[in-house]
LUMPADO-179097 format. One record per residue: chain; x, y, z of N, C-alpha, C in turn. Coordinates in steps of 0.02 Angstrom, whole numbers. Each point is the difference from the previous one (the first is absolute). Layout:
NODE   unit      n_X      n_Y      n_Z     ca_X     ca_Y     ca_Z      c_X      c_Y      c_Z
NODE      A        X        Y        Z        X        Y        Z        X        Y        Z
...
// end
This chain:
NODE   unit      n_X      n_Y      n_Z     ca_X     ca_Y     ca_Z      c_X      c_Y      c_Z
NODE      A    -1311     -101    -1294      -38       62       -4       46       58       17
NODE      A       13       47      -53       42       72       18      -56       50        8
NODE      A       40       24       77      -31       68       -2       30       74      -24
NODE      A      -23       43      -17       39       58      -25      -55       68       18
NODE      A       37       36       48      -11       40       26        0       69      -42
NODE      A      -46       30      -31       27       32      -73       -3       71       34
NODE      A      -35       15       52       10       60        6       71       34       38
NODE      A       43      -68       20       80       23       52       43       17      -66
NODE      A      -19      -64      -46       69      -18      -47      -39      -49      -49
NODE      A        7       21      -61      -28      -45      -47       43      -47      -21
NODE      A      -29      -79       22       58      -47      -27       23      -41       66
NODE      A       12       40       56       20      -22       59      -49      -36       33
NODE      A        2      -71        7      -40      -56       30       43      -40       34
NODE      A      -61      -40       44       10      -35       41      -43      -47      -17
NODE      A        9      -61       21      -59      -63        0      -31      -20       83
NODE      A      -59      -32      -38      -43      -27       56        3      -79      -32
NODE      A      -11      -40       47      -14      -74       -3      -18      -28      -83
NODE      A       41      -35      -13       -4      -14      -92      -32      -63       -6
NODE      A      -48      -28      -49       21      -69       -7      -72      -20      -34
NODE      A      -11      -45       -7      -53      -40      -63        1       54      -78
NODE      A      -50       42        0       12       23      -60      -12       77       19
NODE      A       51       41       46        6       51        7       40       36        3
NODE      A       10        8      -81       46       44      -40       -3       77      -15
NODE      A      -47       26       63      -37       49      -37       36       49       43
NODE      A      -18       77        7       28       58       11      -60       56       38
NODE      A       39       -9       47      -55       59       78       15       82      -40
NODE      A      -11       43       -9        8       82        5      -31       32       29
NODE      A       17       17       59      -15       21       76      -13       72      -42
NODE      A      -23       39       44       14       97       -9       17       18      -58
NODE      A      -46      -51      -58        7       30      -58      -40       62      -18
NODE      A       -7       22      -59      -68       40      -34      -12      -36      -53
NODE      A      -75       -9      -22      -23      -20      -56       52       12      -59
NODE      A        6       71       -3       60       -4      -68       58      -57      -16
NODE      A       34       -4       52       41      -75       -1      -14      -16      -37
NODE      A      -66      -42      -19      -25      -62      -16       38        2      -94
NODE      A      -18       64      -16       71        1      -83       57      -20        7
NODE      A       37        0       58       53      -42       12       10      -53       15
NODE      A      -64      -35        0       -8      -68        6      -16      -46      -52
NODE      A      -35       41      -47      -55      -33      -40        2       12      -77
NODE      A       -8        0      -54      -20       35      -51      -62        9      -19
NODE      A        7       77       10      -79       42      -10      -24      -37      -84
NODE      A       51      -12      -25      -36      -24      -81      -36      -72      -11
NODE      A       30      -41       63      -12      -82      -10      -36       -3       78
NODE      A      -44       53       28       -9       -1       64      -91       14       -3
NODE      A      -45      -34       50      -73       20       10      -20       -3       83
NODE      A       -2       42      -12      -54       21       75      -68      -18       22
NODE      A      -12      -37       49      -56        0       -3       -1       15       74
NODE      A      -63       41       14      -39       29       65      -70       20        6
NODE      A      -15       32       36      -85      -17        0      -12       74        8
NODE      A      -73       30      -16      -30       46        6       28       59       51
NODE      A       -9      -10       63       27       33       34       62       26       16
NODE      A       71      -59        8       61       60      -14       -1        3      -75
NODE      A      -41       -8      -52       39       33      -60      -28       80       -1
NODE      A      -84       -7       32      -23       87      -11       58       46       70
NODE      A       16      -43       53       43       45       23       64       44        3
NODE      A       19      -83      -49       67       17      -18       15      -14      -68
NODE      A      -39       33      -31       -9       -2      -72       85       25      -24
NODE      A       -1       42       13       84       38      -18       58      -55      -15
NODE      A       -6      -45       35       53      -61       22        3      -26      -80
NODE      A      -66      -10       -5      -26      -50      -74       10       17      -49
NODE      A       52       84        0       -3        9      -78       37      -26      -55
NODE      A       -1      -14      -27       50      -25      -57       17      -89        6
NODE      A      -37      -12       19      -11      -92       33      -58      -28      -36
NODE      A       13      -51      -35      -67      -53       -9      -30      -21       58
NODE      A      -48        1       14      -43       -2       58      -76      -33       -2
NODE      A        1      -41       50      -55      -35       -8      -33       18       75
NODE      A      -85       38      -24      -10       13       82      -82      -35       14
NODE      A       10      -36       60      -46      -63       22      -61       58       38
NODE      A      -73      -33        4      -24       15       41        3      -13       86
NODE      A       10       50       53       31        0       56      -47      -59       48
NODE      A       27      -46       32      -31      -32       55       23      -66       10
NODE      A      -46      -33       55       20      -62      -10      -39      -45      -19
NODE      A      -59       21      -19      -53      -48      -30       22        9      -90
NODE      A       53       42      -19       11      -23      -39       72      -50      -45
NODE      A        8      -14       69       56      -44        2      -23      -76      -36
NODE      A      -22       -7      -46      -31      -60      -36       43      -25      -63
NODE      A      -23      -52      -16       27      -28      -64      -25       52      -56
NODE      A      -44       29       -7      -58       45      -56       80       36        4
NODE      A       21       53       52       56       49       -1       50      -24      -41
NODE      A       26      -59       26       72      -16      -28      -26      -29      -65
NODE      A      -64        1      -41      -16      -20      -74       28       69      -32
NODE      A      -37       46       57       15       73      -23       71       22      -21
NODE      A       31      -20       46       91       22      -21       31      -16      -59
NODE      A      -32      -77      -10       34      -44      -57      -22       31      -74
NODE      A      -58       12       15      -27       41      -54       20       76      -24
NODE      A       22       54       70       38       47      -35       87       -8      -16
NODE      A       13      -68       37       77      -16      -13      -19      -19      -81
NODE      A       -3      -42      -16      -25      -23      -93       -5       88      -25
NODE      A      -58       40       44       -2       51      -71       67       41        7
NODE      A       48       10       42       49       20       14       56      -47      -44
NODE      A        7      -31      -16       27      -46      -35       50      -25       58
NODE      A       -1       -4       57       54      -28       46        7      -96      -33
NODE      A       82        1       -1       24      -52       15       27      -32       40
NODE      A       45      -22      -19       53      -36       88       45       28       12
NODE      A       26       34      -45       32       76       30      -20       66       35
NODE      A      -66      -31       33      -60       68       13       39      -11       58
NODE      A        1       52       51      -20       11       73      -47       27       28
NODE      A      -27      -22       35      -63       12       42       18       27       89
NODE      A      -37       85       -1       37       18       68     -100       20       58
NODE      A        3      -32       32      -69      -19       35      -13       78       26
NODE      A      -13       72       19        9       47       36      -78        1       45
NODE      A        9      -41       62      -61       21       40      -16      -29       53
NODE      A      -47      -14       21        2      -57       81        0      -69      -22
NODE      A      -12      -29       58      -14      -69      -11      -30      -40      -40
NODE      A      -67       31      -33      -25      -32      -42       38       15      -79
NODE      A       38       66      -13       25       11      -71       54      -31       22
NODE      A       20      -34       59       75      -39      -13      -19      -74      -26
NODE      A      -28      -16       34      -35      -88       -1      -22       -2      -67
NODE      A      -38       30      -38      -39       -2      -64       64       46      -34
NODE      A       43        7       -6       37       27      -53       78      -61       11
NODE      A        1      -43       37       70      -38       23      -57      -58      -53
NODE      A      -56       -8       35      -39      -59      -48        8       17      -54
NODE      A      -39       45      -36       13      -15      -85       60       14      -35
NODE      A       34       27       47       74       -8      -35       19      -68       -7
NODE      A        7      -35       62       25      -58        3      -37      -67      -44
NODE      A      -73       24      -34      -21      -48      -52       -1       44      -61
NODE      A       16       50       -2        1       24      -73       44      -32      -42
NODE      A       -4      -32      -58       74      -12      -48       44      -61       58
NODE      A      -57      -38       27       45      -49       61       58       52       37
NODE      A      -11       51        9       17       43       65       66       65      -50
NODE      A       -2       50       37       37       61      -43       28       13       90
NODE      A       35       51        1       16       51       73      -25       36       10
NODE      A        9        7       72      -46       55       20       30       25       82
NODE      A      -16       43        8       16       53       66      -50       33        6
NODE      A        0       41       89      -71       28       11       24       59       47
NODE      A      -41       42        0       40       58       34      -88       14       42
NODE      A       15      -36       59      -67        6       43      -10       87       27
NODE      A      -29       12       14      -54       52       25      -28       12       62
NODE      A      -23      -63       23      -35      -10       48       64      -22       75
NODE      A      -30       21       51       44      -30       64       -9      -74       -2
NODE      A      -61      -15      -32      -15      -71        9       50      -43      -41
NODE      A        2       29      -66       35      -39      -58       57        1       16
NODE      A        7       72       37      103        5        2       28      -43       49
NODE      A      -43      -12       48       20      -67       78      -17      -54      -36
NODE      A      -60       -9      -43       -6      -82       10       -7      -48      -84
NODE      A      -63       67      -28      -30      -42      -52       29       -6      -65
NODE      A       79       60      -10       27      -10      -47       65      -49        4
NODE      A        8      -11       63       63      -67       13      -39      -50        1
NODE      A       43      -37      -38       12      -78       11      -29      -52      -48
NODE      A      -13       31      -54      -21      -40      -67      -78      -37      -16
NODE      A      -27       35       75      -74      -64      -23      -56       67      -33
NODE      A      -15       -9      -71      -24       29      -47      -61      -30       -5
NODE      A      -69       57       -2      -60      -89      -24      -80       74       -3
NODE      A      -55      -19       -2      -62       17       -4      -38      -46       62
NODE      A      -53       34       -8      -51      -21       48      -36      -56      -47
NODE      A      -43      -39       56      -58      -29      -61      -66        3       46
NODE      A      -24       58      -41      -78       25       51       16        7       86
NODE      A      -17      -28       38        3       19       53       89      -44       43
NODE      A       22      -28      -48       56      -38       40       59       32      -40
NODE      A       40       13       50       51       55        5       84      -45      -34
NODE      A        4       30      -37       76      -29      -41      -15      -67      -17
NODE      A      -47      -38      -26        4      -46       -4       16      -28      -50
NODE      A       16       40      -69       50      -12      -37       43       39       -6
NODE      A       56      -59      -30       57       73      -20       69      -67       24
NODE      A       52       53       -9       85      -38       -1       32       41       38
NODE      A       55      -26       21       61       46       36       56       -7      -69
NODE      A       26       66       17       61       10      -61       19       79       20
NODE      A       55        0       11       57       61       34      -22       61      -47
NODE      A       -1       64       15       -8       45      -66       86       27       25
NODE      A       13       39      -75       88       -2        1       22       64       38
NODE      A      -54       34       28       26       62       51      -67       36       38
NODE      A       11       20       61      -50       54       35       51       79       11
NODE      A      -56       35      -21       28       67        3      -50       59       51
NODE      A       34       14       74      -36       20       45       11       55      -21
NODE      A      -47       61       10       -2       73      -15      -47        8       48
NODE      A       22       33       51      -34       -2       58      -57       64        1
NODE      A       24       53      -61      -39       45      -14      -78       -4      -20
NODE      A       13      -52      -39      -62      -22      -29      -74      -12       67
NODE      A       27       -6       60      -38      -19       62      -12       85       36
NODE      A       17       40      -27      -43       64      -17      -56       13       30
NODE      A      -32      -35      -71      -60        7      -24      -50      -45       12
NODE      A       38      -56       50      -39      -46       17      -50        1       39
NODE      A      -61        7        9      -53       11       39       -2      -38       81
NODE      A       -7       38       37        0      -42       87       -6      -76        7
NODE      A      -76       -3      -31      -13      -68       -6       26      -48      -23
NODE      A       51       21      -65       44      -52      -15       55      -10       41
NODE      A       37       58       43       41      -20       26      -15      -28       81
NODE      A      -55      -14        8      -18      -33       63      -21      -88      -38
NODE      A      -21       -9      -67       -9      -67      -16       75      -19       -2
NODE      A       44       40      -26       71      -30      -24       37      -40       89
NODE      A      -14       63       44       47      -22       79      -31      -76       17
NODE      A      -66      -28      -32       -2      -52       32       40      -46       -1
NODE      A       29       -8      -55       48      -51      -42       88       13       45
NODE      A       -3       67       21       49       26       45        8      -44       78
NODE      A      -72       27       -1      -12      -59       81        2      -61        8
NODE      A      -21      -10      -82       19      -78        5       65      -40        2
NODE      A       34       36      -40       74      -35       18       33       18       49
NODE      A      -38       68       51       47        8       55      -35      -69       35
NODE      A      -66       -3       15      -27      -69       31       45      -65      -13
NODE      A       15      -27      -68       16      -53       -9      104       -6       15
NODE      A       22       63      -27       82      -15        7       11       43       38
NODE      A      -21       64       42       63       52       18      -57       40       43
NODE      A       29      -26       70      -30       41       48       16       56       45
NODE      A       63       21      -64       31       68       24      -32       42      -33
NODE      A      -36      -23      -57      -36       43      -44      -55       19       27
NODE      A      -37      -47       24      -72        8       43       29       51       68
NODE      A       51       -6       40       18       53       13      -20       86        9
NODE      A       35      -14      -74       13       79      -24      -61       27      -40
NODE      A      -50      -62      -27      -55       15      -25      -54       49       60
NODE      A       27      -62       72      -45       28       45        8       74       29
NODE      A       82       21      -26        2       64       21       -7       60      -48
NODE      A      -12      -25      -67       -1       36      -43      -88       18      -40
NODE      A      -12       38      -52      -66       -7      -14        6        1      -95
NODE      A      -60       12      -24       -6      -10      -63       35       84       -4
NODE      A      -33       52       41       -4       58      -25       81       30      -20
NODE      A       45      -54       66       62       19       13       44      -35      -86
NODE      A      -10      -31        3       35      -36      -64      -28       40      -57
NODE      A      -56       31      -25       -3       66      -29       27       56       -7
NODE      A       11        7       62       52       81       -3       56      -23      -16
NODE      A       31      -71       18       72        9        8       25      -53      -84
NODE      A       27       19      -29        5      -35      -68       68      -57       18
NODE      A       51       26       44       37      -46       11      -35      -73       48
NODE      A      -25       14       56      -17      -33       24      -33      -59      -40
NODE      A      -52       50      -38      -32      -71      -38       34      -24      -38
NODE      A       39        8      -45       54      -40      -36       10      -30       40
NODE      A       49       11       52       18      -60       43      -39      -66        1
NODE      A      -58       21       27      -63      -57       -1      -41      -32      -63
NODE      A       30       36      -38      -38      -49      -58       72      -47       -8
NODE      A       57       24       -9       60      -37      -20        2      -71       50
NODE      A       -9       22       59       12      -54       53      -69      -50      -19
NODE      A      -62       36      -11      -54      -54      -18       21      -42      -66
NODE      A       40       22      -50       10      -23      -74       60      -51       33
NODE      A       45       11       40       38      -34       28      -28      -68       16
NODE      A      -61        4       61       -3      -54       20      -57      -45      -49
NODE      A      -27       36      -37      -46      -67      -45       61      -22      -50
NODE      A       35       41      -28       65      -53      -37       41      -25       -5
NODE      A        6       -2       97       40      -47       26      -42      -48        3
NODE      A      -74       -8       14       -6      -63       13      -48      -42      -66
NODE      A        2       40      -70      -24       -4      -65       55      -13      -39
NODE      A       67      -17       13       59      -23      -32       31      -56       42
NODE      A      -13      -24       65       -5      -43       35      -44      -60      -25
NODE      A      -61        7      -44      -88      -33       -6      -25       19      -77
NODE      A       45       10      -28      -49       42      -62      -44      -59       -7
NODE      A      -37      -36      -12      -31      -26        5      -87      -52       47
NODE      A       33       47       59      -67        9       44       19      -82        9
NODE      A       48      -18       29       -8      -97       26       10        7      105
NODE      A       32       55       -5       19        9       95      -16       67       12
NODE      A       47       26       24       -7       85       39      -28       42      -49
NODE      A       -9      -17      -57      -32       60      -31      -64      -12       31
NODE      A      -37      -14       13      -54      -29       15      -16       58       65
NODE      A       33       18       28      -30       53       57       -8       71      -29
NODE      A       35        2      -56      -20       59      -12     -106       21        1
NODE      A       -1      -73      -11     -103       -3      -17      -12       39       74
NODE      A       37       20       52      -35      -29       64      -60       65        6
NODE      A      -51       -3       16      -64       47       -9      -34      -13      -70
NODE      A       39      -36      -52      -27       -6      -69      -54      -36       -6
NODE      A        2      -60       35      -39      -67      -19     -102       19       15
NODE      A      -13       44       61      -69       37       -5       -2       68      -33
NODE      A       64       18        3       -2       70      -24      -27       -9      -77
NODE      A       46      -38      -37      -41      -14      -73      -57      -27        0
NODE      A      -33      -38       38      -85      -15       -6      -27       54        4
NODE      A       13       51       31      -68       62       20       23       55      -31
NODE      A       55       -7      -21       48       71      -46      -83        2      -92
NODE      A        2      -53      -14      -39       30      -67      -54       -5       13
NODE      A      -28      -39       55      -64      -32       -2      -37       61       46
NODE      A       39       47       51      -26       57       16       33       77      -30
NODE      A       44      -20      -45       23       25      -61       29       65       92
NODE      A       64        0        2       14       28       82       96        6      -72
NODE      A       36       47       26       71        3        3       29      -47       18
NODE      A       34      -29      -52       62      -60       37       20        8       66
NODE      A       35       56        8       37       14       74      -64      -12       49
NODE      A      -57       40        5      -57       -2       31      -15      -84       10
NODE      A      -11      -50      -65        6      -67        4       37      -11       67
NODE      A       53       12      -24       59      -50       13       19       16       81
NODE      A      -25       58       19       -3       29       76      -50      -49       38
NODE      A      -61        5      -13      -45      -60       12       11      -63       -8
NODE      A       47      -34      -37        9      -62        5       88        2       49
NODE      A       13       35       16       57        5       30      -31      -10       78
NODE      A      -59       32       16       -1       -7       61      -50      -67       -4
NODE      A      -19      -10      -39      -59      -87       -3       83      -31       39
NODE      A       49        4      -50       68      -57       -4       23       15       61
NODE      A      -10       69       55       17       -9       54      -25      -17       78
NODE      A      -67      -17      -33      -50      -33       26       13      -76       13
NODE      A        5      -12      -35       -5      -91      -35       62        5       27
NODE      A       92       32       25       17      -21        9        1        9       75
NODE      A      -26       59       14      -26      -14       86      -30      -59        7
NODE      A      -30      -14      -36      -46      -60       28       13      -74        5
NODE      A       80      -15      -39       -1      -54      -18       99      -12       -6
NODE      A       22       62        3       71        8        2       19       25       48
NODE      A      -29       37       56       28       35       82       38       62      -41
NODE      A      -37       22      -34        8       90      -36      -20       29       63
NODE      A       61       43       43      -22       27       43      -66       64        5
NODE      A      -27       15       40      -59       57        8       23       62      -20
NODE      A       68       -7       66       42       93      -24       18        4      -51
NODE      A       14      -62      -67       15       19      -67      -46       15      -36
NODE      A      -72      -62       32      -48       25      -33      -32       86       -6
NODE      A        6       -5       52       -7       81        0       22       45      -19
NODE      A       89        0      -14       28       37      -25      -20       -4      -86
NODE      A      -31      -41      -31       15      -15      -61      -65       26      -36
NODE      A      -36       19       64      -76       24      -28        7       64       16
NODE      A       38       41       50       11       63       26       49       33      -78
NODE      A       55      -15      -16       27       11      -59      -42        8      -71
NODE      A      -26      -65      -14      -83      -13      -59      -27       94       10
NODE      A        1      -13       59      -63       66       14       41       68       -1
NODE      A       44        8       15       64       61        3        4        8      -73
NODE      A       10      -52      -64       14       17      -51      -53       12      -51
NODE      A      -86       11       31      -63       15      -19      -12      -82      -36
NODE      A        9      -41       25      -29      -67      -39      -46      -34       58
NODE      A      -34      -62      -47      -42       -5       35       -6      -71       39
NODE      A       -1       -6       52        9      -72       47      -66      -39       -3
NODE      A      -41        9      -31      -62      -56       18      -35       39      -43
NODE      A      -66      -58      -29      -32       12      -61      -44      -45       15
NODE      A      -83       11       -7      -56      -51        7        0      -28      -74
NODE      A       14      -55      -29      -18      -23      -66      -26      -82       13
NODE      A      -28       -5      -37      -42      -73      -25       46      -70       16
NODE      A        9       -5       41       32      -81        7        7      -37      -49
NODE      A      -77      -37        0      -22      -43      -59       41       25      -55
NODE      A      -22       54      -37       16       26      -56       77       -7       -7
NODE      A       41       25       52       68       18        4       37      -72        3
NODE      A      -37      -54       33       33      -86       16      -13       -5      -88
NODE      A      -55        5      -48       10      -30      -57       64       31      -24
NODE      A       13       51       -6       56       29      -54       64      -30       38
NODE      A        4       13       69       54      -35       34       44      -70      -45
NODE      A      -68      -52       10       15      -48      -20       26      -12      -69
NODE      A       10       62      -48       26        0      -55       58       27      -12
NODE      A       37       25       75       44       31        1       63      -38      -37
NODE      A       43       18      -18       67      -38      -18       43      -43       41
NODE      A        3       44       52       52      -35       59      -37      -53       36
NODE      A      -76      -14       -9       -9      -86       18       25      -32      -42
NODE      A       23      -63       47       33      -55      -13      -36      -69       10
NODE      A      -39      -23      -20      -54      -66        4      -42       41       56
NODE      A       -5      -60       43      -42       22       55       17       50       73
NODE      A       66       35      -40       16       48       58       47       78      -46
NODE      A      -13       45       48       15       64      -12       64       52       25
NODE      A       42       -7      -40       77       37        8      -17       66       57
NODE      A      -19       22       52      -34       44       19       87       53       46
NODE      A       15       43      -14       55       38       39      -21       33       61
NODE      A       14      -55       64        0       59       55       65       29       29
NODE      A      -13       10       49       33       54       35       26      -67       83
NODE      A       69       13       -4       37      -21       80       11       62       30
NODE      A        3       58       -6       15       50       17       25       74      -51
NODE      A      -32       36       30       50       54      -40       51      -14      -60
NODE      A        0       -1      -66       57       -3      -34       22      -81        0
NODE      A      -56      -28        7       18      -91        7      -51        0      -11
NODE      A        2      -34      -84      -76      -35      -24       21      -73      -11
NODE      A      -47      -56      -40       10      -54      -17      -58      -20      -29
NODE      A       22      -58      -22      -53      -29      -65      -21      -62       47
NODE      A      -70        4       11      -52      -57       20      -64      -22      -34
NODE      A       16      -61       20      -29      -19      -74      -69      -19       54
NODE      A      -67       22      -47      -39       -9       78      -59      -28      -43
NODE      A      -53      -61       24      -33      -43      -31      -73       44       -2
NODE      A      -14       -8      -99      -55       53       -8      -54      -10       55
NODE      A      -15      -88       24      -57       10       52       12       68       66
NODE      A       71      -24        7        7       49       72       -8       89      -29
NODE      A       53       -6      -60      -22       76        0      -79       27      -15
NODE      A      -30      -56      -50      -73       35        5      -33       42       76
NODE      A       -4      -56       60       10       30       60       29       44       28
NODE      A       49       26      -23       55       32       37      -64       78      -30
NODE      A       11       -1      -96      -25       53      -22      -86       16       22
NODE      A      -21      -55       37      -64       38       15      -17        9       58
// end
């Protein structure tokens, strides 16, 4: 994986951790324009959704463009029928490129139908979101929802470049950038508790004003999921903590239709529960980890349906027969994969 820093020196890179099928190319402090120097505007399609295209309509001119309705309930198979169908009237072939421009959900549903269009074409994504730029546009796992269960189809497959334009986060509304920090907290939780740190001394508002700063922190977040997503591309060991807050967070994320980050805050502190309870997760971490949740406007606890929430559970991916890949916490910046037996966790979750 090369990185290239486009706004010091165009061309001038460095690498991060290489290996399974990641051939692809970081552009830190780019601007959208770049992307002509990447791509050909003639053999090139866009696809993004309602909202940044009416914002940033300007970006889109002179681009084949395909624009999705915005959300995540429409993250479905119906959508990606949709793409295939304006790719055909577009006449795209296997010389097409496909460039994803939007959060999490226009990354996942635009890496998917690329990767089955024509048994797969290229593609790159130039995220938007704080969420997409830390988490949901690294690391190749592309897919749709199916009704209320979250990614449950779909493939991993590398897209051939991310292009950060930190400008584009503008225009990003509060709320998104308080769903995006969860995914922030989460990897300071699981690898780097210098980060939790500086999280604790820092705020959302501060990483707003300061444009360097946040570069910094998205780079170091893109850092550590593809160090440990070129280590695992395949989700068989350590990729596996990246889930950690995921595994309840996706039961109650569609089914109380709540923000991923919002999810995934709530199942972060379930996961630091369960590991107080059963791993000697100390109190003062516990505390610290819900004091932070709450510093970065997310939310630590949520009344939802047990019952309801144990069925979807049980359809989760990461069970394994009669037991559940579940990521807690040894401390600060020390997670691990425990595999914990659905009887016990039923208990644990109610």
């Amino acid at each position: 994986m090369k990185v290239i820093k486009v706004s010091s020196l165009a061309g001038a890179s460095e690498a991060l951790p290489s290996g399974g099928n990641f051939n692809g190319v970081y552009y830190f402090d780019a601007e959208f324009a770049y992307l002509e120097q990447i791509v050909s505007k003639q053999q090139t399609i866009l696809i993004t959704d309602e909202n940044v295209f009416e914002i940033h309509r300007q970006l889109f001119s002179g681009w084949q463009t395909i624009v999705l309705p915005a959300g995540e309930q429409h993250k479905q198979q119906a959508t990606v029928d949709y793409i295939i169908g304006e790719l055909i009237t577009k006449n795209a072939d296997r010389n097409t490129f496909i460039v994803g421009i939007g959060g999490g959900v226009v990354t996942d549903i635009t890496g998917y139908a690329a990767s089955i269009y024509m048994r797969g074409v290229k593609f790159g994504f130039i995220p938007t979101t704080i969420l997409a730029m830390v988490d949901a546009s690294i690391g190749g796992k592309n897919g749709v929802d199916v009704g209320i269960y979250k990614n449950l189809v779909g493939l991993i497959k590398q897209p051939e470049f991310l292009l950060f334009d930190y400008a584009l986060l503008k225009t990003l509304p509060d709320h998104q950038w308080i769903n995006g920090f969860a995914e922030v907290i989460k990897h300071a939780c699981i690898k780097d508790a210098e980060m939790f740190a500086m999280l604790e001394a820092e705020s959302i508002e501060s990483f707003q004003l300061d444009k360097n700063k946040l570069a910094a922190l998205i780079e170091k977040n893109v850092q550590i999921k593809t160090s440990v997503v070129v280590n695992d591309e395949f989700e068989k060991g350590d990729r596996k903590l990246l889930n950690f807050g995921h595994t309840l967070g996706h039961a109650i994320e569609n089914m109380y239709q709540l923000p991923h980050g919002h999810a995934v805050s709530i199942g972060m502190m379930a996961a630091c529960h369960i590991s107080a309870s059963i791993n000697n997760f100390s109190a003062d971490d516990l505390k610290k980890v819900k004091q932070l949740l709450e510093k970065y406007h997310l939310p630590a606890q949520y009344d939802f349906d047990k019952d309801k929430i144990w069925e979807v559970l049980k359809m989760d991916k990461k069970r394994a027969g009669n037991s559940m890949n579940f990521i807690l916490l040894n401390a600060i910046g020390h997670a691990i994969i425990q595999p914990i037996p659905m009887s016990e966790l039923e208990n644990l979750i109610h």
